[in-house]
Residue, then its C-alpha position, 0 to 999 in steps of 0.5 A: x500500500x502507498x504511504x499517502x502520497x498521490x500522483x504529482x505530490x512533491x518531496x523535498x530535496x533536502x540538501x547543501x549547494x557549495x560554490x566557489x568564488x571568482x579566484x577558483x578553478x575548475x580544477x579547485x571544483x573537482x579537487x573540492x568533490x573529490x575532497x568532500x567524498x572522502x571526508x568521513x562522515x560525507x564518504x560513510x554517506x555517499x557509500x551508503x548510497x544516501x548522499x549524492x555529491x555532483x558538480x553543476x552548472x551554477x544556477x544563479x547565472x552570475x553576468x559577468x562571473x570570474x570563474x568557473x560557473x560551476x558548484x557542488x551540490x549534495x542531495x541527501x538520498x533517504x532521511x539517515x542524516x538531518x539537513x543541519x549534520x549534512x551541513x555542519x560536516x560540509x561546512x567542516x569538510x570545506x573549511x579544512x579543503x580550503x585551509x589546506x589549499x590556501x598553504x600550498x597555493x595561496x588565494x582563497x577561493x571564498x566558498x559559499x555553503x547554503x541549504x537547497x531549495x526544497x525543489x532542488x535548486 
């Protein structure tokens, strides 16, 4: 039996967008997802299969926009984890990809880590 859902009811996408400043790469966007897919507690989710970690077009569409026009977007896949842990880890994830990045190549590439709208973007 279904769970009281009907046809063209929508759920939620839960989830955190990150972008990268205007000093970023593409290199630094992939270097990032590969980062945040190894980080423990992310990693223990993507294997689960309960997050999905991929690099997009930003949606935003900034003119003028230095940069890779790209952002990471993480999409939580069931409920094992709240929206508020997802985005602590990340924010922690990011923080310490960015520090280290900075000691080895200078600049900051100024990250941004935001909630996703309940449609996904």
């Amino acid at each position: 039996m279904m769970s009281g859902m009907t046809e063209g009811d929508e759920v939620a996408v839960l989830g955190v967008r990150v972008r990268l400043g205007a000093g970023a790469t593409v290199d630094d966007v992939r270097a990032l997802k590969t980062w945040l897919e190894r980080d423990e507690p992310l990693e223990k989710l993507v294997s689960g299969q309960h997050l999905r970690i991929q690099a997009q077009p930003a949606t935003d569409g900034t003119p003028g926009r230095l940069g890779p026009d790209l952002e990471l977007v993480l999409k939580l896949l069931g409920d094992v984890v709240t929206i508020v842990a997802l985005t602590e880890y990340t924010t922690r994830a990011v923080k310490t990809w960015t520090n280290n990045r900075r000691r080895l190549q200078g600049g900051d590439p100024e990250p941004q880590i935001r909630p996703l709208d309940p449609d996904g973007e």
